[in-house]
C-alpha positions as CSV (number, residue, x, y, z in Angstrom):
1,X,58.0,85.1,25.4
2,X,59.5,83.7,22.1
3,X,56.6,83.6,19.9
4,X,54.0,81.9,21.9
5,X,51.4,83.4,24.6
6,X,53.1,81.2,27.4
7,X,54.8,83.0,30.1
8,X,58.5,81.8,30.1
9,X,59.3,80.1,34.2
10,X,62.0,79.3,35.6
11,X,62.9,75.3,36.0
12,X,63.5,73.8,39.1
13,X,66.3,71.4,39.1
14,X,64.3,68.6,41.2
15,X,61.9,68.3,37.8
16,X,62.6,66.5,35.2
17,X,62.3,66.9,31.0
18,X,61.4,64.5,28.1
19,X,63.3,63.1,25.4
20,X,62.7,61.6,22.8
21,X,64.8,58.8,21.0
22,X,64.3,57.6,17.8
23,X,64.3,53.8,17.5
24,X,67.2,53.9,15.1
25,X,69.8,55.2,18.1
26,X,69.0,52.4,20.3
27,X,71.7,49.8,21.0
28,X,71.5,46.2,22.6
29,X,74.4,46.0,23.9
30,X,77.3,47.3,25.5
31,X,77.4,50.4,28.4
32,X,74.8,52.6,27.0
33,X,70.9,53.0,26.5
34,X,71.5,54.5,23.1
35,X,74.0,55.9,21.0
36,X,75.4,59.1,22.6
37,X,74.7,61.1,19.3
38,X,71.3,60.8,19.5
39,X,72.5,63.8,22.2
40,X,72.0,66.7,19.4
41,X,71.3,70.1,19.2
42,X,69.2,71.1,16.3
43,X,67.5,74.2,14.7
44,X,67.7,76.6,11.9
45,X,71.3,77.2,11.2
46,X,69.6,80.6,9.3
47,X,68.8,81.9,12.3
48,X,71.9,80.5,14.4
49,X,69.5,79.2,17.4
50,X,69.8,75.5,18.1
51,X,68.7,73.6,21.1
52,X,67.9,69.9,22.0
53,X,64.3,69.9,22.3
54,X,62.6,68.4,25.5
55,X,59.4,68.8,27.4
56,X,58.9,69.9,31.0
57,X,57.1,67.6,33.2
58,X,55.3,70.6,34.5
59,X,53.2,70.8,31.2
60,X,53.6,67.6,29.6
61,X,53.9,63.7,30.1
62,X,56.1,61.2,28.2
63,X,53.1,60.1,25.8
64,X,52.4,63.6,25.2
65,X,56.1,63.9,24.1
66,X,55.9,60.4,22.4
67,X,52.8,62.0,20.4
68,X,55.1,64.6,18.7
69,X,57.1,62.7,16.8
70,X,56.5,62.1,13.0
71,X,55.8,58.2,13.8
72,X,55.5,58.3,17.5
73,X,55.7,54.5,18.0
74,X,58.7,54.7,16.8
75,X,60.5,56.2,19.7
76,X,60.8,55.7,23.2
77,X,60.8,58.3,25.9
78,X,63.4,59.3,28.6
79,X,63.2,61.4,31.4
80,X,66.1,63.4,32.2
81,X,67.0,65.1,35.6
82,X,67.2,69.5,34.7
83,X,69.9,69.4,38.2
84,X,72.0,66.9,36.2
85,X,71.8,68.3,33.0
86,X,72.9,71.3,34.8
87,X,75.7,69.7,36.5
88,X,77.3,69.2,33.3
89,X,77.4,72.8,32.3
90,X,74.3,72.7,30.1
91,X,71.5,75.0,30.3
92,X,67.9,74.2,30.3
93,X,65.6,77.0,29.4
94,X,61.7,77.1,29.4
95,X,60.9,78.0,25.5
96,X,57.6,77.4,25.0
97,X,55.9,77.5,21.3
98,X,52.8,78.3,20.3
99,X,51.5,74.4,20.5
100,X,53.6,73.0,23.3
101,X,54.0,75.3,26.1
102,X,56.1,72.2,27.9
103,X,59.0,73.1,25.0
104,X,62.5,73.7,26.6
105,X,65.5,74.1,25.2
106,X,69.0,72.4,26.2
107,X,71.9,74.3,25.6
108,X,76.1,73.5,25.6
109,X,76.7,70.5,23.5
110,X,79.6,70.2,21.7
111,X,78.5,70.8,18.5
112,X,80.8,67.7,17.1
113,X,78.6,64.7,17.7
114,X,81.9,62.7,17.5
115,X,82.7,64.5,20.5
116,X,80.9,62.3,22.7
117,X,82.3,63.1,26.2
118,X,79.4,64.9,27.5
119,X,76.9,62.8,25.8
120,X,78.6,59.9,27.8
121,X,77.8,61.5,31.1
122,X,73.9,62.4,30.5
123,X,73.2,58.6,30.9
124,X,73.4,59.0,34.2
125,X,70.8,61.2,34.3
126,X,68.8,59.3,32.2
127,X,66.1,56.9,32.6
128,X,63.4,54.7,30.1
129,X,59.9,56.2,30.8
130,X,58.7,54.9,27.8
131,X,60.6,51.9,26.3
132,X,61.2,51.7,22.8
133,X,60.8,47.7,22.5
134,X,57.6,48.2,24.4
135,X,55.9,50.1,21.5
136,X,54.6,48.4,18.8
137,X,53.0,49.7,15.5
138,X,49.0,49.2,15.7
């Protein structure tokens, strides 16, 4: 377990995980849904573990992703297939936290976000589950 009283599962690659992106990496035009960078590992460089931070749909559901974010109407939600994230020689590991036991953590990006090459191909396993435009501010 890594600090939470969830059991740690494997993930099957038919599911799918949640992503969140930030209003401010959408585009409106050209080949992509947003801007590749928003593809980021993040973390505590003290303690040297990073990760891109998505939710299992096992435990979770876009809004309940949505909900986590500072301002969630701010971002939009995409689901994102674990077999094609795999495919492209990431890992995606069950981590839950004490509050989200849906947490996982992708590993393998380049840590360059110029580098953009795998970033590119995640689109295609990407798809809007929760549209940015669509949300409004109450």
């Amino acid at each position: 377990m890594q600090g939470s009283n969830w059991p740690i599962e494997p993930i099957p690659n038919e599911h799918d995980v949640y992503f969140r992106v930030h209003k401010n990496y959408i585009v409106n035009d050209g080949p992509y849904m947003f801007k590749p960078r928003a593809f980021v590992e993040r973390g505590d460089k003290a303690d040297q573990h990073k990760s891109m931070s998505t939710n299992w749909e096992e435990y979770s559901t876009p809004e309940q992703t949505q909900s986590e974010a500072k301002i969630p109407m701010d971002n939009g939600v995409v689901a994102m297939s674990v077999g094609g994230l795999r495919s492209e020689n990431l890992t995606v590991n069950h981590a839950p936290i004490p509050t989200i036991r849906a947490h996982t953590d992708v590993n393998g990006l380049p840590d360059d976000i110029k580098d953009v090459e795998v970033r590119v191909k995640l689109f295609k396993h990407c798809r809007w589950v929760i549209n940015p435009e669509l949300s409004t501010n109450p």
